[in-house]
N, C-alpha and C positions, 0 to 999 in steps of 0.2 A: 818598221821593226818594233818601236815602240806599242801600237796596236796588236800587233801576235801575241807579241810575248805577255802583256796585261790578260788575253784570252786564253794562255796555256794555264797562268798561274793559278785561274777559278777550278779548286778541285772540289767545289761542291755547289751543285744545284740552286738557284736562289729556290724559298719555299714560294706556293702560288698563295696567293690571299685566297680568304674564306669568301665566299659571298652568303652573306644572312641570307638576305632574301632570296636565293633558290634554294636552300638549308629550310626554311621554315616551310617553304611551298611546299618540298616535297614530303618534311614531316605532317603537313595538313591532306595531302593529298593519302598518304597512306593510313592514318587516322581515319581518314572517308572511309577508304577501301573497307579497313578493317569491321566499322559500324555497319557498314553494309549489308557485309558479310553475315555478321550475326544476327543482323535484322532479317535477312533472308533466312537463314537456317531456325529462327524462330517460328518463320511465317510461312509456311512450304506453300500456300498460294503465290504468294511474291515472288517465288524463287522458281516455283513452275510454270510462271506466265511468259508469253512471248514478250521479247522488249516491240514497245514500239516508242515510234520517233515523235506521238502527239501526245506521251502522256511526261508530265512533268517532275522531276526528282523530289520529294519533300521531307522535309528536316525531321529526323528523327526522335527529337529531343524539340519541345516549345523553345523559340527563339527567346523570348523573354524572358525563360531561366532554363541555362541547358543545360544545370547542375542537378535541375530535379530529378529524384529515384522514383522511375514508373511502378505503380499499383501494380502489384502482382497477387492474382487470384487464386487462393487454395484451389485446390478442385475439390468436389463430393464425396464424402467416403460412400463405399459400397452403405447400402440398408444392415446387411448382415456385420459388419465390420463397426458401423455406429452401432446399432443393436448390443454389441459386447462390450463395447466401453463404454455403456448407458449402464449394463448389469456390473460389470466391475466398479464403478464409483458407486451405484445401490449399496453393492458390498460393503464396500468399505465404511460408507455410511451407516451401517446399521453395528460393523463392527466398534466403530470410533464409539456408538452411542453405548451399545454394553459397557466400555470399557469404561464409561464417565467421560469421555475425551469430547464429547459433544451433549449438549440439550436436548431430548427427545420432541420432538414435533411440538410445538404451540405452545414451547415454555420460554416465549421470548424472555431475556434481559439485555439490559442496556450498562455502559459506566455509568455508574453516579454523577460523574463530573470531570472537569478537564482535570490537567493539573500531572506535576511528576509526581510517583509514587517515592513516598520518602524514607517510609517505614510501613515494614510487612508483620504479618504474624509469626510470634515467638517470642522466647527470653529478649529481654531490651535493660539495659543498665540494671541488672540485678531481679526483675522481674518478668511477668508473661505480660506480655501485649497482646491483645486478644483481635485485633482490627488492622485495617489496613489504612493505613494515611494519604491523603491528595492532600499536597499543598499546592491551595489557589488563592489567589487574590479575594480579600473581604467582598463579600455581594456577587460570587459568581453561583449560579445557579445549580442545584444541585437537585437531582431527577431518580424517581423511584425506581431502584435497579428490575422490579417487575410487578406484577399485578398483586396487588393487595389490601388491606383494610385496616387504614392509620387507629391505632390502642394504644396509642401516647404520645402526648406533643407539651411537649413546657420545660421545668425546671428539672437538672437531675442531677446530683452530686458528679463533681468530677470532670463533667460534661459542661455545662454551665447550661444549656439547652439541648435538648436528644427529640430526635422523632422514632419511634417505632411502629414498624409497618409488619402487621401479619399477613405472609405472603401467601398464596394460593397452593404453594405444594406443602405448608407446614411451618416451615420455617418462620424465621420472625430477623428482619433487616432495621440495625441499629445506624442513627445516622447522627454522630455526638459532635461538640463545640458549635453551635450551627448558629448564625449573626439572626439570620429571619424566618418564622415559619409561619407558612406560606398553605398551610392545610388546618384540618380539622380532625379532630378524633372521631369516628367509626364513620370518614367519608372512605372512598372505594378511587383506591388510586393504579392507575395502570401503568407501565412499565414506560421510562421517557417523561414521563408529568411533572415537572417540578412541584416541591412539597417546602423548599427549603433554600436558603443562601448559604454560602462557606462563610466560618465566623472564626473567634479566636476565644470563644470566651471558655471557661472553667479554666482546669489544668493544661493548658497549652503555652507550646514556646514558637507559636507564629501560626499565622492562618491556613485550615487543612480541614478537611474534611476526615472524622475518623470511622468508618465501617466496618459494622461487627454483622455477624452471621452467626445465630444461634438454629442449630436441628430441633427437630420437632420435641424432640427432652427436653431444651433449653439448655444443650451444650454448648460451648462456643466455639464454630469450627473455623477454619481458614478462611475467608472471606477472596482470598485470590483464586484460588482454587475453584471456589465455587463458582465465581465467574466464567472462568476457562470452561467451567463443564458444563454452562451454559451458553457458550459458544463466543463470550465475550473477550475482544483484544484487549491485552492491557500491555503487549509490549514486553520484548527478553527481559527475563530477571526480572519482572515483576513480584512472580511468586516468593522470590525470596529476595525482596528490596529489603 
C-alpha cells in the first residue's frame, strides 16, 4: 500500500538530463552539413560529380587556422565598362585641375616638413601673418616644397635666418626662423631636397618652420592653399589652422 500510494502522489514527470555530448555532436554534425552545402553550391563541379566511395572528404577551411576568411577574387570588368571609368576619372581630372583643386602635370611639390600646423595665414594677435607654421623639433629637416633656384640664404630681419627659393612657375618660397642652411645662393634645388633645419631663431615663441608664398608680383598669397593646388596633403583644417 505504502508503494502505490508514493506512485499516485508523482503529478509531474521527473525532467530527463541533458546529454552534452550528443548536444554538441549533433550541433557539429549540422555545422558539416551546412559548410557543405555552400561549398557545393559555390562549386557546381563538386556538386555535379557522382559521389564515390574512393575519394576522401577534405576540410574546408586549413586545419591550422579555420578562422581564416578565403581570398575572394573580383572578377574582370567588361573592356567597355573599364574603358568608361578610365574616361570618367580623365574627367574629372582635368576638371579638378581648372578649378585649382589639383597641379597640372609635372608641377611636383612636396610638404616642407613634418610637424602640426600651428598657425595658417591671416590676421593673428592684431596683425597679418603671411605664412604658414610647422612646429618641429630644432634640426628636423626641412625640403624645397619644389623646383627652383635658391636667391637668398643668411640673415633677415624677423626671421633670424630665411632661404628664398625662385621657383620654376614664378613664384618665390620663403622659408623663415630656420637653425641650418644647408644650400647655397643661385644652386638649382628640386622639389624634396633639403636646403634647411627647423630653428627657433628671430621673432619666435618655439621651434617651427614659417612658409611664405609670394606670386610672381611679389604678393603674398596663402601658402596652404597653394599647396592643396599642388596636389599636397596637409590634413583637415590645415588651411585655416
Amino acid at each position: 500500500m505504502t508503494s502505490a500510494y508514493v506512485g499516485r502522489g508523482r503529478h509531474r514527470a521527473e525532467p530527463y538530463g541533458l546529454d552534452r555530448g550528443k548536444a554538441a555532436a549533433t550541433v557539429a554534425v549540422a555545422a558539416g552539413a551546412l559548410l557543405a552545402t555552400g561549398y557545393q553550391i559555390g562549386n557546381p563541379a563538386v556538386a555535379d560529380a557522382a559521389p564515390s566511395s574512393d575519394v576522401q572528404p577534405q576540410p574546408i577551411f586549413p586545419i591550422a587556422n579555420p578562422f581564416e576568411i578565403p581570398q575572394l577574387q573580383m572578377p574582370q570588368l567588361p573592356v567597355e565598362i573599364q574603358n568608361g571609368i578610365d574616361e570618367i576619372n580623365k574627367f574629372g581630372d582635368n576638371v579638378a585641375t581648372q578649378l585649382g583643386l589639383r597641379g597640372a602635370p609635372g608641377q611636383a611639390a612636396v610638404r616642407p616638413t613634418g610637424g602640426m600646423i600651428t598657425s595658417g595665414y591671416g590676421a593673428r594677435w592684431g596683425a597679418m601673418h603671411y605664412g604658414v607654421d610647422f612646429a618641429s623639433p630644432i634640426g628636423t629637416p626641412i625640403a624645397s616644397v619644389t623646383n627652383g633656384t635658391v636667391i637668398e640664404a643668411g640673415p633677415a630681419s624677423g626671421f633670424g635666418l630665411w632661404i628664398r627659393v625662385k621657383q620654376d612657375d614664378g613664384t618665390t618660397a620663403v622659408y623663415g626662423h630656420v637653425n641650418d642652411i644647408l644650400t647655397t645662393v643661385g644652386k638649382r634645388v628640386n622639389a624634396g631636397e633639403t636646403i634647411a633645419t627647423v630653428g627657433n631663431r628671430g621673432n619666435s615663441t618655439g621651434p617651427h618652420l614659417h612658409l611664405e608664398i609670394w606670386d610672381q608680383g611679389g604678393r603674398k598669397v596663402d601658402p596652404a592653399s597653394w599647396l592643396i593646388q599642388h596636389g599636397v596633403s596637409l590634413g583637415l583644417g590645415a588651411a585655416n589652422a
